[in-house]
Short mmCIF file of the C-alpha atoms (twelve columns), coordinates in Angstrom:
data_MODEL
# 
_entry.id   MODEL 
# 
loop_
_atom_site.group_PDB 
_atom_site.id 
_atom_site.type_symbol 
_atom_site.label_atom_id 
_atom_site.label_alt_id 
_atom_site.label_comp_id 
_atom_site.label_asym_id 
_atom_site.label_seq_id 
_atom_site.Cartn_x 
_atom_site.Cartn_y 
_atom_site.Cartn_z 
_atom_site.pdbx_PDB_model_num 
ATOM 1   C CA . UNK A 1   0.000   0.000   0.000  1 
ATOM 2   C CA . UNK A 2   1.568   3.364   -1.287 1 
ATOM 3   C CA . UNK A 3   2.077   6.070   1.805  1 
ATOM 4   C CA . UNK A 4   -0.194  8.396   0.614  1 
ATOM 5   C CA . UNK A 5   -3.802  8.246   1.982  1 
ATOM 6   C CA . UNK A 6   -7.234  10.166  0.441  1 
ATOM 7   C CA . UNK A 7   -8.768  11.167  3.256  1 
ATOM 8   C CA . UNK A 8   -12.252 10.493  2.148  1 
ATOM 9   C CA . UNK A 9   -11.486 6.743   1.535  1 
ATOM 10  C CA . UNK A 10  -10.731 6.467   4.855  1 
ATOM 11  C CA . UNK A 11  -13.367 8.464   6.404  1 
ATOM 12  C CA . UNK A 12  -16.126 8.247   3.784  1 
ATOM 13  C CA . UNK A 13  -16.806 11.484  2.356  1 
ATOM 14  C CA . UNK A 14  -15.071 13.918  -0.316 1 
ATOM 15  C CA . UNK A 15  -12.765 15.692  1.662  1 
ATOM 16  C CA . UNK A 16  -12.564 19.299  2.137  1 
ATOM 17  C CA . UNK A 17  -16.071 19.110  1.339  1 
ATOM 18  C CA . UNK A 18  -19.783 18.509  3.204  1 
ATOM 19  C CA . UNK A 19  -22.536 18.471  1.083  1 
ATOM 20  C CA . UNK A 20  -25.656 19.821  2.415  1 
ATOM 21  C CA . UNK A 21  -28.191 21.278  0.875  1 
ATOM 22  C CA . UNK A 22  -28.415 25.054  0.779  1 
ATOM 23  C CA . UNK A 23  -32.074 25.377  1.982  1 
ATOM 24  C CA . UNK A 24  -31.365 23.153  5.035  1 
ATOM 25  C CA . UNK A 25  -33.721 24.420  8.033  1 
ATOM 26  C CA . UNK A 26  -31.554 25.379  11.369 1 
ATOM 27  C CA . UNK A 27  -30.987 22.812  13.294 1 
ATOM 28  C CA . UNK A 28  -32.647 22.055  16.259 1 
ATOM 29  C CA . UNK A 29  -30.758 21.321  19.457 1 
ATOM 30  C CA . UNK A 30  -31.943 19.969  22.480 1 
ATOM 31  C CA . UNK A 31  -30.470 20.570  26.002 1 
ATOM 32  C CA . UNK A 32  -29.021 17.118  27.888 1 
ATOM 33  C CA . UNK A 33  -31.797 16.174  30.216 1 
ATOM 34  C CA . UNK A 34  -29.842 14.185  32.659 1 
ATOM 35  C CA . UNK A 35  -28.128 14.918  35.612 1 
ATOM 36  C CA . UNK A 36  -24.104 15.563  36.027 1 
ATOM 37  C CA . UNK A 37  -22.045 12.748  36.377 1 
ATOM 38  C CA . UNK A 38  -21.707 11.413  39.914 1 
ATOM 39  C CA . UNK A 39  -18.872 12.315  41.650 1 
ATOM 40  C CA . UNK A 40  -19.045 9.497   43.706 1 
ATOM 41  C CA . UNK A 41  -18.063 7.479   40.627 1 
ATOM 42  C CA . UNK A 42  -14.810 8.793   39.704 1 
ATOM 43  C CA . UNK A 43  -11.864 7.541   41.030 1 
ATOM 44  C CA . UNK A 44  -8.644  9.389   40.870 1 
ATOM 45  C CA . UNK A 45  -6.689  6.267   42.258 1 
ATOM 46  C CA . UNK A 46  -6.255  2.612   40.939 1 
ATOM 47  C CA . UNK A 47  -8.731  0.094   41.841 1 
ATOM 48  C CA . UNK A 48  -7.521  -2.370  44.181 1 
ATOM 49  C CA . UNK A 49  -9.735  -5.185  42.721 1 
ATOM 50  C CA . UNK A 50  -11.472 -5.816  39.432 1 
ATOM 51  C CA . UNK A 51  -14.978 -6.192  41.387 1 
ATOM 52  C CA . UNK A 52  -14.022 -2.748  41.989 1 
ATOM 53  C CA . UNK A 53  -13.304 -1.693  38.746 1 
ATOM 54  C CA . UNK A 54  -16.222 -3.538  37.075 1 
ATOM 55  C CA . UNK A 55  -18.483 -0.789  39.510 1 
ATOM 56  C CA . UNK A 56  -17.077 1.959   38.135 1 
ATOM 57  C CA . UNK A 57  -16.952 1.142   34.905 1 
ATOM 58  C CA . UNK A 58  -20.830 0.601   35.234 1 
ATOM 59  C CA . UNK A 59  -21.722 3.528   36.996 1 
ATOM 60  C CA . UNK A 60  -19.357 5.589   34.363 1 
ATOM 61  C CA . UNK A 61  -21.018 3.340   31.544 1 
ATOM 62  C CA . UNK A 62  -24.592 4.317   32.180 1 
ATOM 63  C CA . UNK A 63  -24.212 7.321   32.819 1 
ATOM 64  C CA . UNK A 64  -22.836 7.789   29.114 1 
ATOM 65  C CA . UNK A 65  -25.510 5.084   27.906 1 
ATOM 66  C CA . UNK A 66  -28.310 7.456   29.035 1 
ATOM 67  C CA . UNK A 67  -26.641 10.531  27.088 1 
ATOM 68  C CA . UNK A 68  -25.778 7.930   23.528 1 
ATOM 69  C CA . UNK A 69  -29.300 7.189   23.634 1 
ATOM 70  C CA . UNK A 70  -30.246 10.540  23.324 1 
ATOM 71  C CA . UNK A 71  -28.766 10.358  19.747 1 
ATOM 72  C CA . UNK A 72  -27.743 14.588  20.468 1 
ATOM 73  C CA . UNK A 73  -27.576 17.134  17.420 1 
ATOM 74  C CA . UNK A 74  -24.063 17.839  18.644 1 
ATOM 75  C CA . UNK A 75  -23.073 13.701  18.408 1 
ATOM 76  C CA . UNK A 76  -21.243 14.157  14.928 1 
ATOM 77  C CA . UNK A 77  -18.664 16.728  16.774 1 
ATOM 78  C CA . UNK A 78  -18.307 14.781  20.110 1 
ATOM 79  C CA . UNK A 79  -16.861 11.574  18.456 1 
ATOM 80  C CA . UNK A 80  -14.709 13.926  16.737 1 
ATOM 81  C CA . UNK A 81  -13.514 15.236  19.634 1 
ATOM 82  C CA . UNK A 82  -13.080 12.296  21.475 1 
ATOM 83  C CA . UNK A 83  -11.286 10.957  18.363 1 
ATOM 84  C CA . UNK A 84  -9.051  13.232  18.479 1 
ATOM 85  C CA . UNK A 85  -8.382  12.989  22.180 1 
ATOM 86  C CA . UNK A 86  -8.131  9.203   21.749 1 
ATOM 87  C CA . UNK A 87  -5.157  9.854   18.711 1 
ATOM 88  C CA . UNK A 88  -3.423  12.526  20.705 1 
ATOM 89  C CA . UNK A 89  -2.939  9.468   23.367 1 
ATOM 90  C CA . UNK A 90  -1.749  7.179   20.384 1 
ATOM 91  C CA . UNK A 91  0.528   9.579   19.263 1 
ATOM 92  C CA . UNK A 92  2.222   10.029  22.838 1 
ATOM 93  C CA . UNK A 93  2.757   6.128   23.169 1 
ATOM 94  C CA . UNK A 94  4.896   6.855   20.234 1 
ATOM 95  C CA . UNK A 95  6.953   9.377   21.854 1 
ATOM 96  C CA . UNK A 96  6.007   11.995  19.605 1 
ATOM 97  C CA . UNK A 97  5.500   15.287  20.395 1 
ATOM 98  C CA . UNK A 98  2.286   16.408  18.593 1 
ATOM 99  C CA . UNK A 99  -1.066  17.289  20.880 1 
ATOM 100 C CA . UNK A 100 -4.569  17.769  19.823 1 
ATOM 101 C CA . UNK A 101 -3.892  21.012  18.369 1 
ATOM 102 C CA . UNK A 102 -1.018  19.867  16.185 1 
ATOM 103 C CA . UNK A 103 -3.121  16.675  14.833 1 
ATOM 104 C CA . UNK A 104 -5.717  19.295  14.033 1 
ATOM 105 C CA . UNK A 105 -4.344  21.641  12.100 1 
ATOM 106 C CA . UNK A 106 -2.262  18.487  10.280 1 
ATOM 107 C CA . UNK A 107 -5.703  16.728  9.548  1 
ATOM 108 C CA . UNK A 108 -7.061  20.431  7.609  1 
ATOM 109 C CA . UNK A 109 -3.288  20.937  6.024  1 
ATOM 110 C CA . UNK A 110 -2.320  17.522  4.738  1 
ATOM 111 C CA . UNK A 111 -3.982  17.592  1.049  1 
ATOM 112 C CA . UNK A 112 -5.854  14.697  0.044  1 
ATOM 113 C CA . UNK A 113 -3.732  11.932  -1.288 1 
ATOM 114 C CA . UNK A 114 -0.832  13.443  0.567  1 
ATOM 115 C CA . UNK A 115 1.105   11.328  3.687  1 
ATOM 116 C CA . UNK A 116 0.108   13.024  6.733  1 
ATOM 117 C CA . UNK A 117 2.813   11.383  8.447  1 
ATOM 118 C CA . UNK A 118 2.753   8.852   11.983 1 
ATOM 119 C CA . UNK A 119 0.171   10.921  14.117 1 
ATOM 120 C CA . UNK A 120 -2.173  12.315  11.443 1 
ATOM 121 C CA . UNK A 121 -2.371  8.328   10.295 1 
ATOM 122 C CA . UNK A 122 -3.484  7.801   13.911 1 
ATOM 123 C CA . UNK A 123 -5.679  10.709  13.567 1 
ATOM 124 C CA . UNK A 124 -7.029  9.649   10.667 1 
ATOM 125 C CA . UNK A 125 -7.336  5.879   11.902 1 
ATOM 126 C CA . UNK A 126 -9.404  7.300   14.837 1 
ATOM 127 C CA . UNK A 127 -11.815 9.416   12.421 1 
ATOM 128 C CA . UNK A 128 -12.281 6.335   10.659 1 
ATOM 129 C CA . UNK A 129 -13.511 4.461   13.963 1 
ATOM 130 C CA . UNK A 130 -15.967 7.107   14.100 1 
ATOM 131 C CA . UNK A 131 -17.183 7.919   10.775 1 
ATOM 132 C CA . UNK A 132 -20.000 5.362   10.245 1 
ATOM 133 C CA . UNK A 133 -22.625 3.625   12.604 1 
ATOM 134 C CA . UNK A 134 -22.205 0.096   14.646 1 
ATOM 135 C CA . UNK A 135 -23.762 -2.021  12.398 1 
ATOM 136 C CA . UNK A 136 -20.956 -1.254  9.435  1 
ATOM 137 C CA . UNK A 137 -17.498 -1.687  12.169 1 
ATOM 138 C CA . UNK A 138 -15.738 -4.228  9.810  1 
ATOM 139 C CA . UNK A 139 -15.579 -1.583  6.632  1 
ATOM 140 C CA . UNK A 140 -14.575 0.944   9.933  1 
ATOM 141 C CA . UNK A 141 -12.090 -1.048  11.095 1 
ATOM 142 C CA . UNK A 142 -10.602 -1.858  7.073  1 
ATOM 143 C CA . UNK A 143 -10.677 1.668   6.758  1 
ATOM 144 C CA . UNK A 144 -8.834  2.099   10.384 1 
ATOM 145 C CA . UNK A 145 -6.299  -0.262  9.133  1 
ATOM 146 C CA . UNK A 146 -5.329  1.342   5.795  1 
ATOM 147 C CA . UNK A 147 -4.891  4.498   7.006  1 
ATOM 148 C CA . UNK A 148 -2.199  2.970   9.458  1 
ATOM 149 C CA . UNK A 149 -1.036  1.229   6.761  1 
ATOM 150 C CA . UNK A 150 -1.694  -1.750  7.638  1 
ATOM 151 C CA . UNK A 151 -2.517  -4.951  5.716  1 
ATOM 152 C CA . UNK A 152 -5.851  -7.222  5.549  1 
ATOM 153 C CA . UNK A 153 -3.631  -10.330 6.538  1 
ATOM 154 C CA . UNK A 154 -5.207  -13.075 8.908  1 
ATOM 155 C CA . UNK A 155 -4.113  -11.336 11.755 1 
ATOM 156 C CA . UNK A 156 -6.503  -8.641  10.671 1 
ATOM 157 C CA . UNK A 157 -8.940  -11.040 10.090 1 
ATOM 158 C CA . UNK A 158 -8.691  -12.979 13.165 1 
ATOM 159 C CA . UNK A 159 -8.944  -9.869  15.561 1 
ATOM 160 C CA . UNK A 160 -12.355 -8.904  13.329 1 
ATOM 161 C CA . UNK A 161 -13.736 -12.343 14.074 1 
ATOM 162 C CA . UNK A 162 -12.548 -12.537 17.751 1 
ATOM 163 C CA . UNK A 163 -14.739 -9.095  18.077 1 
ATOM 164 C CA . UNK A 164 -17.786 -10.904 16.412 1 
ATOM 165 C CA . UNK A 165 -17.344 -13.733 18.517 1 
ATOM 166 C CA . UNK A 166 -17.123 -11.289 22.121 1 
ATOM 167 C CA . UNK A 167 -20.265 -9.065  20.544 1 
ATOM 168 C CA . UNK A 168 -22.221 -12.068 20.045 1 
ATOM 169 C CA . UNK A 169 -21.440 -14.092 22.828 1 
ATOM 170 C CA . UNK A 170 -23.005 -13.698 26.622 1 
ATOM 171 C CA . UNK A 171 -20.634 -11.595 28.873 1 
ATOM 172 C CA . UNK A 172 -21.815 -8.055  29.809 1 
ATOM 173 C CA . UNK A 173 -20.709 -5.414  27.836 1 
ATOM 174 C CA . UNK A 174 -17.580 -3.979  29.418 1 
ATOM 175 C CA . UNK A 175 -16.613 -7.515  30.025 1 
ATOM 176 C CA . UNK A 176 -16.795 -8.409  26.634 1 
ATOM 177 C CA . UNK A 177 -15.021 -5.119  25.326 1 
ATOM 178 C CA . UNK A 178 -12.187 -6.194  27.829 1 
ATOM 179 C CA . UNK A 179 -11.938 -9.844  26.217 1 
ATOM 180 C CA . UNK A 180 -12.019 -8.676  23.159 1 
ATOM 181 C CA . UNK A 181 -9.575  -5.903  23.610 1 
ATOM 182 C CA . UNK A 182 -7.386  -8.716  25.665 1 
ATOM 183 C CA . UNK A 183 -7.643  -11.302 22.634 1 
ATOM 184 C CA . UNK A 184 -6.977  -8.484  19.356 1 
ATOM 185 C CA . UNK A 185 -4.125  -7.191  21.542 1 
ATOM 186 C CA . UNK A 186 -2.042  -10.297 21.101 1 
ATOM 187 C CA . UNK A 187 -3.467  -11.525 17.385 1 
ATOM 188 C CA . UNK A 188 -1.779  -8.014  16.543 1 
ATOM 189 C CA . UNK A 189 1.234   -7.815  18.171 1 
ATOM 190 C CA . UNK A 190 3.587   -7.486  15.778 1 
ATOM 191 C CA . UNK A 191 1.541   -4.341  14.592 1 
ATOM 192 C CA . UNK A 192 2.766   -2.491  17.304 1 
ATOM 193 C CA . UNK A 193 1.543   0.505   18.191 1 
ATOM 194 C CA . UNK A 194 -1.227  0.638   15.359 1 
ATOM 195 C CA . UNK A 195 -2.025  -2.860  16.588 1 
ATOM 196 C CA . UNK A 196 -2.960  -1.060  20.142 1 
ATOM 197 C CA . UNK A 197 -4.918  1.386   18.291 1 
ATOM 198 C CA . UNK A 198 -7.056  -1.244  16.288 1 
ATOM 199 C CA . UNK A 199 -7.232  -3.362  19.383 1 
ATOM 200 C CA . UNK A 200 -8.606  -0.439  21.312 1 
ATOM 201 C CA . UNK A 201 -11.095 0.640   18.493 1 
ATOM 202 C CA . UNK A 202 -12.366 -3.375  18.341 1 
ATOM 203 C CA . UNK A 203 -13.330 -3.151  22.272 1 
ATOM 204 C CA . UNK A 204 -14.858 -0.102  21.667 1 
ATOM 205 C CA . UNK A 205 -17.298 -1.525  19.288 1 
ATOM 206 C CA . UNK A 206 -18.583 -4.225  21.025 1 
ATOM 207 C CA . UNK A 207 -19.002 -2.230  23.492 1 
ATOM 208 C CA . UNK A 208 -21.104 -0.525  21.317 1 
ATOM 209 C CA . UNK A 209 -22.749 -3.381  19.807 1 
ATOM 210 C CA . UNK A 210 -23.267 -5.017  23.452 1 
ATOM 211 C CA . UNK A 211 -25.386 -1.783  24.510 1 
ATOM 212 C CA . UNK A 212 -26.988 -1.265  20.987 1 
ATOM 213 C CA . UNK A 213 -25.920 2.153   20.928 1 
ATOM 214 C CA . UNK A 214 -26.520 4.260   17.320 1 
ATOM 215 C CA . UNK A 215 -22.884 4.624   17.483 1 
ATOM 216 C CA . UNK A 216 -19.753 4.185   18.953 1 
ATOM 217 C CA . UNK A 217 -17.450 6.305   20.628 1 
ATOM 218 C CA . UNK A 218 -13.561 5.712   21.112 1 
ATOM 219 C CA . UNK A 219 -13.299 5.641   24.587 1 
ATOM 220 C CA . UNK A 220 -10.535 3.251   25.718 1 
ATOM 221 C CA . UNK A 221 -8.082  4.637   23.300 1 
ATOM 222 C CA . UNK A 222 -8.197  7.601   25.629 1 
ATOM 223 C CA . UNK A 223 -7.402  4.944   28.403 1 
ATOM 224 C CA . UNK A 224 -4.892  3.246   27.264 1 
ATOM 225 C CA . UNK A 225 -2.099  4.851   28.599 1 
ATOM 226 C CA . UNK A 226 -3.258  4.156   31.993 1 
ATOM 227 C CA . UNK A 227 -4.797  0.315   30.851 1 
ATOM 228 C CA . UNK A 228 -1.072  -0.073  29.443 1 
ATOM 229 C CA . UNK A 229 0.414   0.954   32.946 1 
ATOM 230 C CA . UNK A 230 -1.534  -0.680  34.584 1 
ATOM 231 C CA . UNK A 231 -1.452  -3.937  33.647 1 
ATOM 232 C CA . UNK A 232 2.417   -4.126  32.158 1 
ATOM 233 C CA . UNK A 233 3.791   -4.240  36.162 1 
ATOM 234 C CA . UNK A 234 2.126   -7.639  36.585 1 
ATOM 235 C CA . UNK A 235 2.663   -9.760  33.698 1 
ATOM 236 C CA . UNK A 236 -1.243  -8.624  31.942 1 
ATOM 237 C CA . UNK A 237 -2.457  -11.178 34.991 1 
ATOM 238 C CA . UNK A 238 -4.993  -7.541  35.686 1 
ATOM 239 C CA . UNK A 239 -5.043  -6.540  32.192 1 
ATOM 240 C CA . UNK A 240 -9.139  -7.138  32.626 1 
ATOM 241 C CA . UNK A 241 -9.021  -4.772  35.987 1 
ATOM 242 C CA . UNK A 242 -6.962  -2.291  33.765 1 
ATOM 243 C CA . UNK A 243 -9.211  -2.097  30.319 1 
ATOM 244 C CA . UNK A 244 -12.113 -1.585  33.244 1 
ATOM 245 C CA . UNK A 245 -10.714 0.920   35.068 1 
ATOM 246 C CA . UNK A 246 -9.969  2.293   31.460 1 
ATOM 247 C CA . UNK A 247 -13.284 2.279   31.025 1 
ATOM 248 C CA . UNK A 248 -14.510 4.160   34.221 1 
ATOM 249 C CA . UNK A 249 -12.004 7.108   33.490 1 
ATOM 250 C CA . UNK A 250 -13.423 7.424   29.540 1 
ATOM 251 C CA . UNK A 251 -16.450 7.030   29.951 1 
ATOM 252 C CA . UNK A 252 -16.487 9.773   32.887 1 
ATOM 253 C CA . UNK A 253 -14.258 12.421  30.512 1 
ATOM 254 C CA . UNK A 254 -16.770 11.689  27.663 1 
ATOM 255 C CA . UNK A 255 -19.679 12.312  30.063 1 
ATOM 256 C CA . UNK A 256 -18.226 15.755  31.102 1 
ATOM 257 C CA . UNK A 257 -17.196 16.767  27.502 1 
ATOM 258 C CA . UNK A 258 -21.133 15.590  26.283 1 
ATOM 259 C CA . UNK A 259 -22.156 18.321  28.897 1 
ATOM 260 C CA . UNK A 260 -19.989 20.971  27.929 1 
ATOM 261 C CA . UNK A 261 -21.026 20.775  23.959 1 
ATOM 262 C CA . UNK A 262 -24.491 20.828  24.983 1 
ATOM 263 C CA . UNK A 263 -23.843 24.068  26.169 1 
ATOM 264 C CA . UNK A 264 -21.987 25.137  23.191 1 
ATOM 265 C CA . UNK A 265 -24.614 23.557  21.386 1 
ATOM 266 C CA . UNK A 266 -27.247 25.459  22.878 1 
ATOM 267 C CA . UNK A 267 -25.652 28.741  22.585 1 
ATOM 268 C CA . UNK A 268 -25.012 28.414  18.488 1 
ATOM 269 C CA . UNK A 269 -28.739 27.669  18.422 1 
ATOM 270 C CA . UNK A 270 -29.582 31.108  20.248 1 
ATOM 271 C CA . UNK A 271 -27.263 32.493  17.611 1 
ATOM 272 C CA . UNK A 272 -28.994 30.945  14.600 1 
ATOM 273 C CA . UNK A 273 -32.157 33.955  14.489 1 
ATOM 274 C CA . UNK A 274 -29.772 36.470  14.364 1 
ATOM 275 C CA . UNK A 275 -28.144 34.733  11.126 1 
ATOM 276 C CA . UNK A 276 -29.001 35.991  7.638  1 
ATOM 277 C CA . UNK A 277 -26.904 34.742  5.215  1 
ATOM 278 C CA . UNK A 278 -27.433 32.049  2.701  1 
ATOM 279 C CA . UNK A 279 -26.280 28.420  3.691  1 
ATOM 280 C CA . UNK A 280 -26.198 29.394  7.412  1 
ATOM 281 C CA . UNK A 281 -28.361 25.957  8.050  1 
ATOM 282 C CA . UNK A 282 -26.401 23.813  6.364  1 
ATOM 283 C CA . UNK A 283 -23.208 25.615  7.879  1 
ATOM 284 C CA . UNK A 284 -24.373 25.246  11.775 1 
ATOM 285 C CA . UNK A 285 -25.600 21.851  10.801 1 
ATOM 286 C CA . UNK A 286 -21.764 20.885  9.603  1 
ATOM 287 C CA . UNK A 287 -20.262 22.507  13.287 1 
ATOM 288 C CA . UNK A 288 -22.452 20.162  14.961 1 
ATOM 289 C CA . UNK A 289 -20.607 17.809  13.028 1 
ATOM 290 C CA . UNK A 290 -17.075 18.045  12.384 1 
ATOM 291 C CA . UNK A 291 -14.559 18.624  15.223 1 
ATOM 292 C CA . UNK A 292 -13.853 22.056  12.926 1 
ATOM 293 C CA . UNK A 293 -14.295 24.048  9.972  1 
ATOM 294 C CA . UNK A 294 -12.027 26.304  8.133  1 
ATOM 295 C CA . UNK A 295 -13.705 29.073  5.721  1 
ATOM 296 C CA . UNK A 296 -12.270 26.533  2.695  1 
ATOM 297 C CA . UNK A 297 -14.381 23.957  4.004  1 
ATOM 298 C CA . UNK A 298 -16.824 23.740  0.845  1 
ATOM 299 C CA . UNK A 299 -20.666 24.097  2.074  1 
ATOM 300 C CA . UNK A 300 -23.055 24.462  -0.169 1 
ATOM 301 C CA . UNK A 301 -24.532 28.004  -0.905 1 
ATOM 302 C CA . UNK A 302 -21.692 29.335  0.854  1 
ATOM 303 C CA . UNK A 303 -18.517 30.787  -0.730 1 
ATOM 304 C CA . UNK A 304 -15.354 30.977  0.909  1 
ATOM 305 C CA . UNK A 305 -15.539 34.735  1.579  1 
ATOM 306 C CA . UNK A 306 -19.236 33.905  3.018  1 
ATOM 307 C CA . UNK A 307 -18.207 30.916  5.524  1 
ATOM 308 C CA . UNK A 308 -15.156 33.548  6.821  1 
ATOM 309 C CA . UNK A 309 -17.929 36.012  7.509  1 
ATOM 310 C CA . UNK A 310 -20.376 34.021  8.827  1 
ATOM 311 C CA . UNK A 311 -17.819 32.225  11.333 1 
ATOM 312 C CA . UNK A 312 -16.665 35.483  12.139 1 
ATOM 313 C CA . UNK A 313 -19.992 36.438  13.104 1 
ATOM 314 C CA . UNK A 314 -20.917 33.359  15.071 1 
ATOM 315 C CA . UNK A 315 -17.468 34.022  16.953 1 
ATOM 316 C CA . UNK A 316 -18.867 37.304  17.723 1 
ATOM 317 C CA . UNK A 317 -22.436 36.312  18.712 1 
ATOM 318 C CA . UNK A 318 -20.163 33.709  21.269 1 
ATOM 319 C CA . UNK A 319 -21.849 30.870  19.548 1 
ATOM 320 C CA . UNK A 320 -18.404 29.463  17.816 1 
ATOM 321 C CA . UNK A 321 -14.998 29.089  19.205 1 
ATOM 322 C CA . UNK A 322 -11.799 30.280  16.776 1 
ATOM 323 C CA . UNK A 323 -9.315  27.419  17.875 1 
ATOM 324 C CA . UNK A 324 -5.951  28.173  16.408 1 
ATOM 325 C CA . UNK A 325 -5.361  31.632  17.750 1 
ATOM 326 C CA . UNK A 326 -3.702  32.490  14.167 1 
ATOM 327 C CA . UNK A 327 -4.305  35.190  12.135 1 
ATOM 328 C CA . UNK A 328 -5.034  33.456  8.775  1 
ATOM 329 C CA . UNK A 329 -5.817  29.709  7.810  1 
ATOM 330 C CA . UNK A 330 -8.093  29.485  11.033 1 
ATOM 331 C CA . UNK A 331 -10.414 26.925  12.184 1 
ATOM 332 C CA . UNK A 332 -13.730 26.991  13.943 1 
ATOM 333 C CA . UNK A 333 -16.014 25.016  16.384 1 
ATOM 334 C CA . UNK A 334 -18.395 24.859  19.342 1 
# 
């Protein structure tokens, strides 16, 4: 497989561009109706046991089931953001240097077709996770695996059918993601570090498929520095305790960043009256979304010129965020 990657077949879509139609209504966005997580169910230290791991990982677990189940406006953008979390993770298991800022501005500047290099592949690998729902996680998971380069050997194969055979079989949910994450991990090995990743991103869907959710969400990627720690000191004899644990500590950061886009969320939708401009649905429609948007991001009914001054507006109305801090090629989001 030749280094360079095109973007959209990884992730699906042409990139650079989101086609929506023009006359696309506003969208609507409705506040998170349950309550904050629990504080009683985050745990700064360790467990001791994995009985006591398995409890927070199910308190942490349904308190994110009850917000995935809401299917949210803003979903599109929080798997983005998670993804990118999750990569930023990968990337330091590398030893590389590049954070969530860096892997963004790589993902807008690499051209398609062009080699965005170690950590944009994991970037890209993780956007790929996250790009399509539950029920089509083998094409994700091909699509995970090019973009790290990666070949559809038996190995490959194996680890897909060892994450049928957890999904389908009878252990609870975060059990199952465990085994499964336990069983990939050594099929792909040899991978290395992009074997992690792909192990990581199979536990996460059937974890997904185990709770029926509309999609999944790369949560222990995010974890697996700690899961890695964790269970490296003993031999893996607690590698189950660790991928829980894992779990309990994703699960509660996606909770908290699920609350703080609904804010966002609700905010751009106070802003949306006040917008005039042609292709404004379509354009609040694609920050709910992607992670972000630069003014070349192609919308339909918008020209470039347009999406600068509309985003520039929305910054102003405190409905969008400008993320880079620069003064030209910037990027927007809630």
């Amino acid at each position: 497989m030749p280094l360079a990657i095109a973007k959209s077949a990884v992730l699906g879509y042409p990139s650079g561009m989101l086609d929506r139609a023009d006359s696309q209504p506003i969208p609507a966005v409705a506040p998170l109706s349950t309550a904050p997580f629990p504080a009683w169910a985050r745990s700064q230290n360790p467990p001791e046991t994995e009985a006591e791991a398995a409890f927070l990982a199910g308190a942490a677990l349904a308190r994110l089931d009850a917000v995935v189940r809401q299917n949210p406006a803003w979903g599109g953008v929080w798997r983005q953001r998670l993804a990118l979390g999750a990569a930023a993770v990968s990337v330091a298991r590398l030893g590389r240097g590049e954070d969530a800022t860096a892997l963004r501005d790589a993902f807008h500047l690499t051209r398609d077709g062009a080699d965005p290099g170690p950590a944009g592949r994991r970037l890209l690998a993780w956007r790929a996770l996250t790009s399509a729902s539950p029920g089509q996680w083998r094409s994700q998971i091909e699509r995970a695996a090019e973009a790290l380069d990666l070949p559809r050997d038996e190995a490959l194969q194996a680890a897909i059918e060892t994450a049928a055979a957890c999904a389908e079989g009878n252990r609870l949910a975060p059990f199952a993601a465990a085994r499964c994450h336990q069983l990939a991990l050594r099929v792909l090995t040899p991978a290395g570090g992009a074997g992690e990743l792909l192990a990581a991103g199979l536990a996460d869907t059937v974890l997904a498929l185990k709770l029926k959710w509309p999609f999944a969400l790369p949560l222990l990627g995010a974890g697996q520095r700690n899961a890695a720690r964790r269970s490296a000191g003993d031999g893996g004899e607690r590698e189950g305790e660790a991928v829980l644990f894992g779990y309990a500590r994703a699960a509660a950061q996606a909770a908290d960043l699920a609350a703080e886009l609904s804010r966002r969320a609700q905010k751009l939708a106070e802003a949306a009256p006040k917008l005039r401009a042609k292709g404004a649905g379509a354009a609040l429609q694609a920050i709910l979304d992607e992670d972000s948007l630069s003014a070349a991001t192609r919308l339909t009914g918008l020209s470039e010129r347009g999406a600068r001054r509309l985003f520039e507006r929305l910054v102003a109305l405190g409905a969008v965020r400008e993320l880079t801090g620069r003064a030209t090629f910037r990027l927007y989001g809630i």
